[in-house]
C-alpha distance (Angstrom), angle and dihedral (degrees) to the residues before:
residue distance angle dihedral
X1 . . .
X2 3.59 . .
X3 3.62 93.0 .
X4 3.96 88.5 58.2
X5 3.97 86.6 49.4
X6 4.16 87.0 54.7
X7 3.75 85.1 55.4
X8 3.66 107.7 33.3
X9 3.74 101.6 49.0
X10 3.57 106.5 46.8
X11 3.04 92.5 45.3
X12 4.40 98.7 47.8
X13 4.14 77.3 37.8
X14 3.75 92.6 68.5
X15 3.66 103.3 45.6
X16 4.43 81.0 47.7
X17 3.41 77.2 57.5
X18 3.65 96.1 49.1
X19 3.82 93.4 41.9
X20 4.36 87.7 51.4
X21 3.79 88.7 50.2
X22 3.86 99.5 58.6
X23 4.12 83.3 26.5
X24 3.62 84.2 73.1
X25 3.59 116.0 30.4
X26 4.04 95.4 -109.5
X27 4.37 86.2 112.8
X28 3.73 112.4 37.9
X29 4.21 128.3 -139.5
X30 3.87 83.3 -100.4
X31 3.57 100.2 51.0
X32 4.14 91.5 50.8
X33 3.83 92.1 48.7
X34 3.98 81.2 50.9
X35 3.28 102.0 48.3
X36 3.82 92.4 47.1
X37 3.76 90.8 49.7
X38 3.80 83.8 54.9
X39 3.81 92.2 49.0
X40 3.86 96.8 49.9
X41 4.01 103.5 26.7
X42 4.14 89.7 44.7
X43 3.55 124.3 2.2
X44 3.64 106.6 46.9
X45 3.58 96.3 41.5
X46 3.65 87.0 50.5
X47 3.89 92.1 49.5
X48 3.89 89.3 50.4
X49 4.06 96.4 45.3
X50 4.17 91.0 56.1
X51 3.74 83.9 44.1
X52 3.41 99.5 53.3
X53 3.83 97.0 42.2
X54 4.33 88.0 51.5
X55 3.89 94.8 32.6
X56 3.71 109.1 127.3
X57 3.64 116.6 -115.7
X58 4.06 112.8 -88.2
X59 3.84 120.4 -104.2
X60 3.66 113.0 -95.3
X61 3.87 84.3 -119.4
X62 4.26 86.7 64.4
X63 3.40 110.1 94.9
X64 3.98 113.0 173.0
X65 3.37 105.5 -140.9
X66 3.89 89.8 49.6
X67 3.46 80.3 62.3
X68 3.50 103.3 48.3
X69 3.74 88.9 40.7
X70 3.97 90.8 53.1
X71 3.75 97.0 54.4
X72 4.11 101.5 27.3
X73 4.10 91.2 47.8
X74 3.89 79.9 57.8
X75 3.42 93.4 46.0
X76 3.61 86.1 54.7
X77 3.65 95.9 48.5
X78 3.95 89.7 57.7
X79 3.66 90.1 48.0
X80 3.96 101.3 53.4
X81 3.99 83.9 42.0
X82 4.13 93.6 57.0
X83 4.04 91.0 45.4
X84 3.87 93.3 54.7
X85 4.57 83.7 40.1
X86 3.44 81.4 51.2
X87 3.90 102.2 55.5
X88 4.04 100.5 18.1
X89 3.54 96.5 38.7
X90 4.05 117.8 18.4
X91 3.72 94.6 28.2
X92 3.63 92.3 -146.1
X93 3.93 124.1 153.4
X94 4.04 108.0 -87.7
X95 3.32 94.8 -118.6
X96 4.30 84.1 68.7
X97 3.59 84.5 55.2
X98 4.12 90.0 75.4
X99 3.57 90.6 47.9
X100 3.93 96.3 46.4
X101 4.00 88.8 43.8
X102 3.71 94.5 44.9
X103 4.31 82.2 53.7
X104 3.87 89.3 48.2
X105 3.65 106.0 44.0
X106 3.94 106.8 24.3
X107 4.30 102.4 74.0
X108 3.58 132.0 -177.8
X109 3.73 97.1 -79.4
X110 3.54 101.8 159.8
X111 3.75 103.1 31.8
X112 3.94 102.7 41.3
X113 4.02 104.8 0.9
X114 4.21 88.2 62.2
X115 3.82 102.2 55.9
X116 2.82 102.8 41.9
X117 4.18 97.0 49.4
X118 3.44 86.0 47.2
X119 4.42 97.0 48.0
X120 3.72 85.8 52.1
X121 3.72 116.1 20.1
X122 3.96 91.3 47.0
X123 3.72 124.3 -140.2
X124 3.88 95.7 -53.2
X125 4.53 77.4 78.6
X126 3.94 78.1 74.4
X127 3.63 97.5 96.7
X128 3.60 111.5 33.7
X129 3.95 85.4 39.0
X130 4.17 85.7 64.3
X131 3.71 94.8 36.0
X132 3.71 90.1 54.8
X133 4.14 95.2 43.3
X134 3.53 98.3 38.4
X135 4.06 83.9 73.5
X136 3.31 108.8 32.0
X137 3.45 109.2 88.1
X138 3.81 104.5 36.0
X139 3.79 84.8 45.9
X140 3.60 101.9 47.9
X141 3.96 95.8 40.7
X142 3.40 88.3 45.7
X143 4.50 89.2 51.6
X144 3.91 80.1 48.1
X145 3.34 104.4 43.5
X146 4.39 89.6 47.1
X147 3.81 90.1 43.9
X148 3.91 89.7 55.6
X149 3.76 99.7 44.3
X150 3.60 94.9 45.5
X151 3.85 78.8 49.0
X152 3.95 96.9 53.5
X153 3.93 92.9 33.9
X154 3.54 101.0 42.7
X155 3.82 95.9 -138.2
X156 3.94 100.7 -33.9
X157 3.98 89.7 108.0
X158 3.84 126.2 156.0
X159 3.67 99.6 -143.6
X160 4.18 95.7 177.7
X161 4.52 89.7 68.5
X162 3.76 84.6 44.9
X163 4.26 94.1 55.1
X164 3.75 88.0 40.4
X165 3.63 91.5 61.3
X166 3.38 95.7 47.6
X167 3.64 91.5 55.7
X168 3.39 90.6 49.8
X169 3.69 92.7 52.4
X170 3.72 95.1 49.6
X171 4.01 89.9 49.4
X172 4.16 92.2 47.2
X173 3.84 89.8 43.9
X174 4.10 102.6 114.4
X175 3.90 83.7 -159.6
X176 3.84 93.4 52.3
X177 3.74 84.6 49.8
X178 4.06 101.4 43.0
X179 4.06 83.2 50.4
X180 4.01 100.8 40.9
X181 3.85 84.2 48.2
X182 3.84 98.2 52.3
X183 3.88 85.3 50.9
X184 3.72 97.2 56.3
X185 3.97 92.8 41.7
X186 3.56 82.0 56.1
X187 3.43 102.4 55.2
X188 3.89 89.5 48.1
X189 3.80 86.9 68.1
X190 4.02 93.4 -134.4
X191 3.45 96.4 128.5
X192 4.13 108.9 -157.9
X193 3.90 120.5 -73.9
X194 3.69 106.7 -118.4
X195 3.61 95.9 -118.1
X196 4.46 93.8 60.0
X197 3.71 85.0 33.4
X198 4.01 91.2 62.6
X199 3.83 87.1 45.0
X200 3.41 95.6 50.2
X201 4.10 87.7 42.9
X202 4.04 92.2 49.5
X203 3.90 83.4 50.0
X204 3.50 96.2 46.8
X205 3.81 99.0 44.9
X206 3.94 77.9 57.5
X207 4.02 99.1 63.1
X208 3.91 102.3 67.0
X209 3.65 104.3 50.6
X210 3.89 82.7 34.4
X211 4.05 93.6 49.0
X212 4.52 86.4 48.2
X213 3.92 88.2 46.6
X214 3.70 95.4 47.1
X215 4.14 86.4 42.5
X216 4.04 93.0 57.5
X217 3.91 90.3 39.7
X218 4.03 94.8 54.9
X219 4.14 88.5 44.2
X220 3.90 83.8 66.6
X221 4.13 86.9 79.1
X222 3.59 99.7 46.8
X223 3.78 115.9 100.1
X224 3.75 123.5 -142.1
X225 3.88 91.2 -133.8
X226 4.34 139.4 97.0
X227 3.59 118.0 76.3
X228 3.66 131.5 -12.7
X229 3.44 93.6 -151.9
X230 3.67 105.7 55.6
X231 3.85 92.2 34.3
X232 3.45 79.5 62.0
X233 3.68 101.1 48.5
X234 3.89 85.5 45.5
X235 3.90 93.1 55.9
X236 3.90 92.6 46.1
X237 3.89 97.3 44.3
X238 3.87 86.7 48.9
X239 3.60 110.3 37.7
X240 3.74 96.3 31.7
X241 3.19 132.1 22.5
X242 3.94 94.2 25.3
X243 4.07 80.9 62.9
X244 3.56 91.3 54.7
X245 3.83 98.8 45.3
X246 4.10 83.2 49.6
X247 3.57 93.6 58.8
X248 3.68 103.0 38.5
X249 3.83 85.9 49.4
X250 3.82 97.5 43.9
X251 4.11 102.4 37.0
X252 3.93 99.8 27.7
X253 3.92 106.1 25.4
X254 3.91 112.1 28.6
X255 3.84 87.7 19.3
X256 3.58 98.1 -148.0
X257 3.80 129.4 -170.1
X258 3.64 110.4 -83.4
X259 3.62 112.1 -114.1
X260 4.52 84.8 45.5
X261 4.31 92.3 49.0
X262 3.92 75.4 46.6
X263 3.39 91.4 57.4
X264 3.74 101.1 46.7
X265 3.82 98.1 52.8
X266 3.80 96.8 46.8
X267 3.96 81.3 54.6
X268 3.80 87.0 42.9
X269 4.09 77.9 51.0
X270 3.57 98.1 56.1
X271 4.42 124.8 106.4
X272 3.73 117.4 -111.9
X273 3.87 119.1 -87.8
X274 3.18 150.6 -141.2
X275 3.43 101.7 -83.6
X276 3.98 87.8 62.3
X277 3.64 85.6 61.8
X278 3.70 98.1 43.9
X279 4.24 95.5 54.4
X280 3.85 80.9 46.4
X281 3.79 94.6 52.8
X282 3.46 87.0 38.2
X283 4.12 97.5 57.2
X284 3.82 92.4 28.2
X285 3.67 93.5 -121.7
X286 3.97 128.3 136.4
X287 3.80 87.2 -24.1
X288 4.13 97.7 155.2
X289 3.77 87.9 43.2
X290 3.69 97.0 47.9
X291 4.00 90.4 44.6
X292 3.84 84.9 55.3
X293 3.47 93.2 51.5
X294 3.54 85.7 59.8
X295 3.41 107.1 47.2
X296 4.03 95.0 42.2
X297 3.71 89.2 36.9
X298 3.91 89.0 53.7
X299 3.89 91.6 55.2
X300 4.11 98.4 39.7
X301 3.46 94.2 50.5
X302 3.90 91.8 76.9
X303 3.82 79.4 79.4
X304 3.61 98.5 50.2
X305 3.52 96.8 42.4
X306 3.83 91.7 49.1
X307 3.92 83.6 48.9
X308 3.32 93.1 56.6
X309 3.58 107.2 40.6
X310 4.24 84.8 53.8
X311 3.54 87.4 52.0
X312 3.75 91.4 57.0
X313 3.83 90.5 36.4
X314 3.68 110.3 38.4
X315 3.33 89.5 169.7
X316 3.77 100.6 58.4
């Protein structure tokens, strides 16, 4: 238990920290938007290149799509689960359901769900952490952005713009990129000279606490408003049951490797994120409930991380 203190607190400290900054005027609107551009355009894709080119090979028991198929089938589970909420038990308009399933199934990966794999899974996380992130964006915006249109257009639904997009997503993606290129320096063999490899280490060593900061500044413009209902729908799908589904599916179905199923249900763990709020914004549907979700989801999800890291670490 203490060891899941060590990891949980600093790590919820800093985006407190984050969160008190913009709280009280010391770090301006402009410098979180900054410092998140920093994160996501530079740091983090830094931080995953030098771990791809150093990552260990996988166990011969890893198998990526049983990864992918462990924590997306999950993914999927949650999904199908909010549309029928959404109809049977909200009675929202369908086209909220996209928004409210985007909330529920889409969690802060990158932000949240990468520090704290890599504080207590170690660097061996390296792999299934990138397998996992290199698709969940284009795949889940692209699942949002299909369940919407089908939802506006009844049926009449260009799927051919919708692909394109995606592709286009994947290949702007400075994530995608940071990873892909660590994978081809790797093959050449090169290794990294010691005097880019500190750079890239000094930058990299820069992206975590950067990523929590950035995380408690951005939580300072979401409202605590919308529906209590299907906030709480969104913070049960997400921070409970989509857990659950994650490990059942990654230690019982697709019987993954331990340290990769224990990267897939701290992931499944983690709050919704920004990007649920920004497809909501950007449709205009369940936008005050979504940024709810967010905020609340942000602060309960101490508890189901904690959960879930003593589930995978009885022990402590």
């Amino acid at each position: 238990m203490n060891a899941i203190v060590l990891t949980v607190a600093p790590i919820f400290g800093l985006i407190a920290l984050g969160y008190a900054l913009g709280r009280v005027g010391y770090l301006t609107e402009a410098a979180g938007k900054g410092l998140a551009e920093f994160v996501f355009s530079v740091a983090i894709p830094v931080l995953l290149f030098r771990m791809m080119v150093n990552a260990q090979p996988p166990p011969a028991s890893a198998d990526p799509f049983a990864l992918w198929g462990a924590y997306y089938s999950a993914v999927a589970i949650i999904w199908l689960m909010v549309a029928l909420a959404t109809r049977f038990l909200l009675g929202r308009p369908a086209r909220d359901g996209a928004s409210i399933a985007m909330a529920a199934a889409y969690g802060n990966v990158v932000m949240l769900g990468i520090p704290i794999a890599l504080d207590r899974l170690g660097a061996e996380a390296a792999t299934p952490i990138a397998l996992i992130v290199s698709l969940s964006s284009p795949v889940l915006w692209f699942s949002a952005t299909l369940h919407m249109e089908l939802a506006l257009r009844k049926g009449d639904l260009a799927v051919l713009p919708l692909l394109r997009e995606l592709v286009l997503s994947l290949l702007k993606n400075p994530i995608i990129a940071g990873m892909l290129a660590g994978l081809v320096w790797r093959q050449t063999g090169l290794g990294l000279h010691p005097i880019p490899d500190k750079m890239i280490s000094m930058l990299g060593q820069a992206a975590i606490p950067g990523a929590l900061v950035a995380l408690g500044l951005s939580l300072t413009g979401f409202k605590v408003s919308g529906q209590l209902w299907t906030v709480t729908v969104i913070c049960v799908l997400s921070l409970v049951v989509l857990p659950v589904v994650a490990w059942v599916m990654a230690f019982h179905v697709f019987s993954l490797p331990p340290v990769w199923a224990g990267v897939a249900v701290i992931f499944a763990a983690c709050p919704p994120g920004a990007n649920a709020f920004l497809f909501a914004t950007r449709y205009k549907a369940a936008v005050n409930s979504v940024s709810a979700a967010v905020a609340l989801g942000t602060a309960l999800s101490i508890l189901s991380v904690s959960l879930v890291l003593l589930m995978l670490h009885p022990g402590g």
